[in-house]
N, C-alpha and C positions, 0 to 999 in steps of 0.2 A: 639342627634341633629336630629334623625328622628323624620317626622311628623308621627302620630300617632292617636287613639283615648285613650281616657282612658278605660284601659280593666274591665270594671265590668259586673257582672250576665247578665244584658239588655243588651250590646252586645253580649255578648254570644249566646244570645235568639235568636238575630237577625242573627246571622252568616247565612252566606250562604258555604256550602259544595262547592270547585273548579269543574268543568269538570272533570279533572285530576292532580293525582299529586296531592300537597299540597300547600298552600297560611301560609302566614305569617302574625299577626297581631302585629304590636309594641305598646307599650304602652307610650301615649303622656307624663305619669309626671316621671316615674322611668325609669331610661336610662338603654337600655338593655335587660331591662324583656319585655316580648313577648307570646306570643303563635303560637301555629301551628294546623291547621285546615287541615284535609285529606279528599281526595274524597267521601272515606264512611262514615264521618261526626265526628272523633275521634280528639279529642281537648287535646291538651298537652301542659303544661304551661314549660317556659324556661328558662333561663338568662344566657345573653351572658354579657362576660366581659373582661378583659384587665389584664393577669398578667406577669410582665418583659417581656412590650410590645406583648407577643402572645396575640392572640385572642382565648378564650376558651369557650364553653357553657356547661351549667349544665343543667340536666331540671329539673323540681320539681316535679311535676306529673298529669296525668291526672284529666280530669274534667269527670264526677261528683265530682269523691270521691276528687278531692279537690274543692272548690271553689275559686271563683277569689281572694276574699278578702284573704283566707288564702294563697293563692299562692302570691297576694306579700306580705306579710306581710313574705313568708319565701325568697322572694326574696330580700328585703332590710333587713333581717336578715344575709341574703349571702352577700349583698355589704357591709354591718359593716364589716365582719369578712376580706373579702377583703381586705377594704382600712385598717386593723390594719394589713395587709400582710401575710396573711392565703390562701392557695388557696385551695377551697372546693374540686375539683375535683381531687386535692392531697388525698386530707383528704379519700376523697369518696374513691380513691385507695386505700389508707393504711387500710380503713372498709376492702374492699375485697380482702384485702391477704387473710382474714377468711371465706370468703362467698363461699360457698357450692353450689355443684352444683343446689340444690334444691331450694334457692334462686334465679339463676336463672333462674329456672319453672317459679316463682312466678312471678318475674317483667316480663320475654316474653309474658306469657299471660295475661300481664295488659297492656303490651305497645302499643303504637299507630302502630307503622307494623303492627301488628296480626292484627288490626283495622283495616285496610285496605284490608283484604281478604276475597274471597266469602263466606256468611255463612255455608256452605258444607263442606269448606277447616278449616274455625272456627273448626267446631265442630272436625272433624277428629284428626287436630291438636291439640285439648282438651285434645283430647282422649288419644291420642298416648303419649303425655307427662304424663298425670294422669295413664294411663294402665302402658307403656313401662320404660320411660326413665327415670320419679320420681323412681319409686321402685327398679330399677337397678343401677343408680347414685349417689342417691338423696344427700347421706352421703359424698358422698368424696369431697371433699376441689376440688373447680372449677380449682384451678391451679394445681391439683395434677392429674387432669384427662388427662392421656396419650391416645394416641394411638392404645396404646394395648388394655385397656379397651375398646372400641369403637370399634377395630376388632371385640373383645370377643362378644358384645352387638350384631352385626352384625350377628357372625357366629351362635349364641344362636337364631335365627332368620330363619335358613336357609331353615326350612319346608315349610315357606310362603316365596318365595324371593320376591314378590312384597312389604309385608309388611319391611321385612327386608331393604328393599332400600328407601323405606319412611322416614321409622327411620332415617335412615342414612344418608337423605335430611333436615330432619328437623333437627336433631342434628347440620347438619354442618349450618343450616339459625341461631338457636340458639347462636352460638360460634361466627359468625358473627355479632348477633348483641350485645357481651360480649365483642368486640374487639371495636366494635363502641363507649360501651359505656366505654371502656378506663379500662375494668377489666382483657383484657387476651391480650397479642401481638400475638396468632400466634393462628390457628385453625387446633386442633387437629385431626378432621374428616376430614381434607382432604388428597385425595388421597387414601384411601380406597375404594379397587374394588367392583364395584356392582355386584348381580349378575344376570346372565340374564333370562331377564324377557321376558316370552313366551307372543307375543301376541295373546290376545284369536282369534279364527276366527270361531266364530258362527255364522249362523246365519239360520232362517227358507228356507226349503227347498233346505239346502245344501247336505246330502245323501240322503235324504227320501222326494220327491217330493209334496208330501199329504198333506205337515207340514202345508204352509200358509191354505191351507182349509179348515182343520180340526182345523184353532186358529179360521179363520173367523166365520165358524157355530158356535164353543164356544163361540163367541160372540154374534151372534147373538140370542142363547139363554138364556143370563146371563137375571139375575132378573134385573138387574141396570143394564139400560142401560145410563146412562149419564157416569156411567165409562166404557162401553162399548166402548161410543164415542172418551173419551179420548183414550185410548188404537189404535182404529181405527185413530185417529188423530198422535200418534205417528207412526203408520204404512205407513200411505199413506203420510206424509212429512220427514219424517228422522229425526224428530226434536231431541231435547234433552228433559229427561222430565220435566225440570225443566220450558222449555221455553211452553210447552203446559201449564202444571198446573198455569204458571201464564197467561194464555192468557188473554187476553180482549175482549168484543166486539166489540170493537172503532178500534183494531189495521184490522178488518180483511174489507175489501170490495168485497162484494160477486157480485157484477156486473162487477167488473173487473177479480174476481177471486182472487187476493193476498192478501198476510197477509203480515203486516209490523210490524217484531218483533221492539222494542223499543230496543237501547242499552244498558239500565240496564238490561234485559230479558235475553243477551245473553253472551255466557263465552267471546268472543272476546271483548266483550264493541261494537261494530256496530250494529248500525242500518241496518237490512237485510228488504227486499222484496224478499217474497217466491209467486212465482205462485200455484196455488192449484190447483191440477187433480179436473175431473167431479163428481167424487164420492167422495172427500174430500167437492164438495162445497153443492153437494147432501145434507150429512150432515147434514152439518154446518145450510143448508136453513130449515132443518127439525128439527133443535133444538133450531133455533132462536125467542128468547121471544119478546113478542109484541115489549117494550122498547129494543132493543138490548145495554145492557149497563152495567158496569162490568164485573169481572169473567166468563169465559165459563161456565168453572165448578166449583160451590161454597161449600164449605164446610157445613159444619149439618147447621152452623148459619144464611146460604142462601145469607151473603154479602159479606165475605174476601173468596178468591180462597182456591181451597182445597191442600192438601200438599200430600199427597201421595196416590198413585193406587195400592196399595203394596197386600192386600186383592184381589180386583180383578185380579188382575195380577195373583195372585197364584191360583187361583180358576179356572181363563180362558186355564192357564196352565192345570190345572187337566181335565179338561173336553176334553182338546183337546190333550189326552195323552203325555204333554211333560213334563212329572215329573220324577223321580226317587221317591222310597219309602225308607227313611229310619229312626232308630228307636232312640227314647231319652229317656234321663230318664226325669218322669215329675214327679212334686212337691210331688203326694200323696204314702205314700208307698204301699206295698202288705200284706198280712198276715205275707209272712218270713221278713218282717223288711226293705226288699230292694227295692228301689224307682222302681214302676211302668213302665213299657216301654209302651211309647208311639210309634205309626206311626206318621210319618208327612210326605207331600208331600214338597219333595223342585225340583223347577222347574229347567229343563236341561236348558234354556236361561236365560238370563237377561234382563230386561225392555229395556238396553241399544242396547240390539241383535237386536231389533227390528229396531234400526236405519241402523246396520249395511245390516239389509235382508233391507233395502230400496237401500242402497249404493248396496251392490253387484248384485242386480238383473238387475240396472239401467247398472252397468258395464258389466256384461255377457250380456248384450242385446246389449252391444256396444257403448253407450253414452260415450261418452268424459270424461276423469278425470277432465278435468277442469269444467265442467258442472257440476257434482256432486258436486264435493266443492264449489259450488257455492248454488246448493241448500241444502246441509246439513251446509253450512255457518264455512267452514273452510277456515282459512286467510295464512294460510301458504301450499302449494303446495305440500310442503312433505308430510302433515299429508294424503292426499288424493289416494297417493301414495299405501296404504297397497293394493287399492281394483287393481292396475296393472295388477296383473297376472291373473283375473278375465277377460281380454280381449282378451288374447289369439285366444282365438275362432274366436271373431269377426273378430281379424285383417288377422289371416287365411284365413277369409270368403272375406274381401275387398282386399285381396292379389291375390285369386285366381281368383275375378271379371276380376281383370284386366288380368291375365294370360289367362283368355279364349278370349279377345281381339286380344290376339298376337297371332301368332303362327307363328314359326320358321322352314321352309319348310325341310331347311337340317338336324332337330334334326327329322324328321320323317324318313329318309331314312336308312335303312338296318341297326337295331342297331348289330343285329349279329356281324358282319364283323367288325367292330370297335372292339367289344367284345373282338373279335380271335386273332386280330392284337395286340392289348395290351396283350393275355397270350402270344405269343412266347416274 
């Protein structure tokens, strides 16, 4: 009885992706059948129906890999079997008394959720399930995976505990969405202690003063300088690198000075305006092409943005002594048989340090927490929080302003005597 369109391929075409969240599309002629369209544009076919009066839905599956026609065509293959008094999502239960953990690897990472998260967190989450948790589960019966097991997985883990607690996040969104879809009542990963995870606090010229100077002249000498520039772009704004490498040149206006990252740009989803210091817009004036238009920084093909600074990163590192050396085995052997050692520099920061030396030098100079999170574009208060103890100093400094203001005539007089009086 809902209005609807008829769901074929040319709507599909046409869909529009919601703001947020997901949108629902019904279908005008098979009561029921439906789809569902998500923010990040992942389309999954459904059917909702009626058995001894509950209201139940099935889905059938994603599009590409299905198409419209074949999705109803298994969707009025599901209302036959219905109306002869069969209920699929029964049926679908009693498939997965047998279904293996490993199955559902399969469906998590086809289903529309996963669809919905940052490409970053995609891939990670690929990973983790194909490295970690297929090769370690993959065989046991999903209903037969305890507790224990998942401790074990955890504790098997415990040299990296960050990775360790990932797992162990993603395991329990997995079990979550096994419960969603009506194959498990209870999730097994919860409750399992994480463990604690040090946060890193790196960042340039935190014992050794020289640090920013000696990255700045490595920069200033690198052969490439447009990844010079990004690199100095991640320095002088705090940004993340994801949000420099997709920059634009539409988003920035250098006569007012700010950059307006766009909401998709950014991990919160808002839209930021960053003011840019004199030497970020320096820059920016001195790398701007007649046309200012597209990518800052474009990749080899000169028109999609480039994806990683991962190369000069390491190299700006080596130059400006922040590496450690240490040795691997590489592909070719030696004469005794045994794979060749290589050096390799791997750098003492991380791309991401860089944000942080933006953050805590702004805080050791005394700038307001709230100010900071406002320009490295954090939505939540706590997160802003780490750099606190970084002001120390200052507030010492605007404590003692005012203390030299006052002075209290009778704390000056004859401290002896006071002294003397207290030891009897």
């Amino acid at each position: 009885g809902r209005m609807g369109t008829r769901i074929v391929e040319s709507t599909i075409k046409k869909l529009k992706a919601p703001e947020r969240g997901s949108a629902i599309i019904w279908d005008s002629e098979l009561p029921g059948f439906g789809l569902r369209v998500t923010e990040g544009g992942a389309i999954g076919f459904f059917l909702n129906y009626r058995f001894h009066g509950r209201q139940r839905r099935i889905s059938i599956g994603s599009h590409p890999a299905w198409t419209a026609t074949a999705a109803r065509d298994e969707a009025r293959a599901l209302t036959v079997k219905i109306d002869k008094g069969t209920d699929p999502l029964e049926e679908k239960h009693k498939d997965h008394l047998e279904t293996r953990f490993s199955d559902l690897v399969d469906d998590y990472l086809k289903s529309d959720e996963l669809a919905k998260k940052r490409p970053n967190t995609l891939r990670d989450y690929k990973r983790m399930a194909e490295k970690i948790l297929r090769p370690k589960l993959g065989m046991l019966r999903l209903k037969a995976v305890t507790r224990r097991d998942i401790a074990a997985l955890h504790a098997s883990l415990k040299e990296t505990p960050y990775q360790a607690n990932r797992a162990l996040a993603l395991l329990s969104t997995m079990f979550s969405y096994a419960i969603g879809e009506e194959w498990l009542s209870e999730n097994p990963a919860r409750g399992i202690e994480r463990y604690p995870e040090e946060k890193r606090d790196r960042y340039l010229d935190k014992e050794d003063s020289t640090e920013i100077s000696r990255f700045t002249e490595a920069l200033d000498k690198y052969h490439d300088q447009t990844s010079a520039n990004a690199l100095r772009l991640l320095l002088l704004t705090g940004s993340r690198m994801s949000e420099v490498l997709k920059a634009e040149w539409e988003q920035f206006d250098l006569r007012r000075g700010v950059w307006t990252k766009p909401s998709h740009h950014t991990k919160q989803k808002k839209t930021e305006h960053v003011p840019l210091s004199a030497p970020a817009i320096d820059m920016l004036k001195g790398m701007k092409p007649a046309v200012p238009r597209g990518p800052l920084f474009a990749g080899r093909d000169g028109t999609k943005a480039r994806v990683t600074i991962r190369r000069p990163w390491i190299q700006a590192c080596k130059a400006a002594g922040l590496v450690e050396v240490v040795t691997v085995e590489g592909q070719r052997k030696g004469r005794d048989g045994k794979p060749r050692m290589l050096k390799r520099y791997k750098p003492t920061v991380r791309i991401h340090d860089l944000r942080h030396t933006f953050a805590s030098h702004l805080a050791s100079s005394g700038v307001s927490l709230q100010i900071i999170g406002k320009l490295i574009g954090h939505t939540q208060a706590a997160t802003t929080m780490r750099y606190a103890h970084l002001q120390d100093e200052s507030l010492r400094i605007a404590t003692e302003q005012f203390g030299k203001l006052i002075s209290f005539e009778s704390l000056k007089r004859k401290p002896a005597l006071t002294q003397n009086r207290l030891r009897r």
